[in-house]
C-alpha positions as CSV (number, residue, x, y, z in Angstrom):
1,X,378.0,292.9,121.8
2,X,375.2,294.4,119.8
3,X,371.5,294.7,121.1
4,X,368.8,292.1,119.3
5,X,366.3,295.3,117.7
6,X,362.9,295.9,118.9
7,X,361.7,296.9,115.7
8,X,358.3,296.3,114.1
9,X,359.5,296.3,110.6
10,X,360.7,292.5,110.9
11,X,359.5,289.8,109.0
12,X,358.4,287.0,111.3
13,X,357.9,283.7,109.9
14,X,355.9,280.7,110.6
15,X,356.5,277.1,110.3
16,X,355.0,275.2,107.4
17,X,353.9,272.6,110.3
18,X,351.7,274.9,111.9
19,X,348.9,273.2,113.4
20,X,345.3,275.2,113.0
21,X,345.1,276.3,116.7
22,X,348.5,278.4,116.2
23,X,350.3,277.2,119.0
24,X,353.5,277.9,117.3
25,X,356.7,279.8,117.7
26,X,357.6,282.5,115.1
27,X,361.3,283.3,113.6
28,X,362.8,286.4,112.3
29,X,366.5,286.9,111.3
30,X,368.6,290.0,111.4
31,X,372.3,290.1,110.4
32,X,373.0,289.1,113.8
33,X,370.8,287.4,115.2
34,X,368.1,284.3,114.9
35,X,365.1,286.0,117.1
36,X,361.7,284.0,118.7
37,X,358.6,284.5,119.9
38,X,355.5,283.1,120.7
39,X,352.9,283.4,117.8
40,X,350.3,284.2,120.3
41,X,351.7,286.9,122.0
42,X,353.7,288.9,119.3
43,X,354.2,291.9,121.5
44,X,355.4,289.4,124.3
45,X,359.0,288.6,125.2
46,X,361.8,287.4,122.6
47,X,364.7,285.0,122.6
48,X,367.9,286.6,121.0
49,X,370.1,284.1,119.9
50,X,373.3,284.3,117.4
51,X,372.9,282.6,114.5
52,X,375.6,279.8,116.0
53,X,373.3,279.4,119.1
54,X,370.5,278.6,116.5
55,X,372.1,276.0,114.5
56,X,372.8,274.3,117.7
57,X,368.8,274.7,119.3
58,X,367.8,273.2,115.3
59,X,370.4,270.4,115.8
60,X,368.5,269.1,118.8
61,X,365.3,269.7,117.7
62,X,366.1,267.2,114.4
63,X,368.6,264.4,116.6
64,X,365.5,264.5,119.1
65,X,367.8,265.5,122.2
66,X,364.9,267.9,123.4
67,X,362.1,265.4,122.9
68,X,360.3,264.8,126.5
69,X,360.5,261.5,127.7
């Protein structure tokens, strides 16, 4: 299995729902993999995920299966 890059060429992406005090995640998409990271610390760590584990993480988020109680 391939590496996720640690390169600073990537184009990170914001949601359109971005609330003013930026307390957001970011996405940026290689080939391979669907990467995250925390819009306030850009040089902080990053979630690697396959672009199958992604689907799955966006198809909770919309059936509300990770909503808190």
């Amino acid at each position: 299995m391939s590496q996720p890059p640690i390169d600073t060429a990537l184009t990170w992406r914001k949601s359109s729902h971005t609330q003013a005090n930026g307390q957001c995640v970011e996405l940026a998409r290689t080939p391979e993999f669907c990467l995250v990271r925390d819009s306030k610390d850009p040089d902080g760590p990053r979630l690697a995920l396959t672009p199958r584990a992604w689907s799955g993480v966006l198809t909770g988020i919309k059936t509300g299966a990770h909503d808190l109680p």
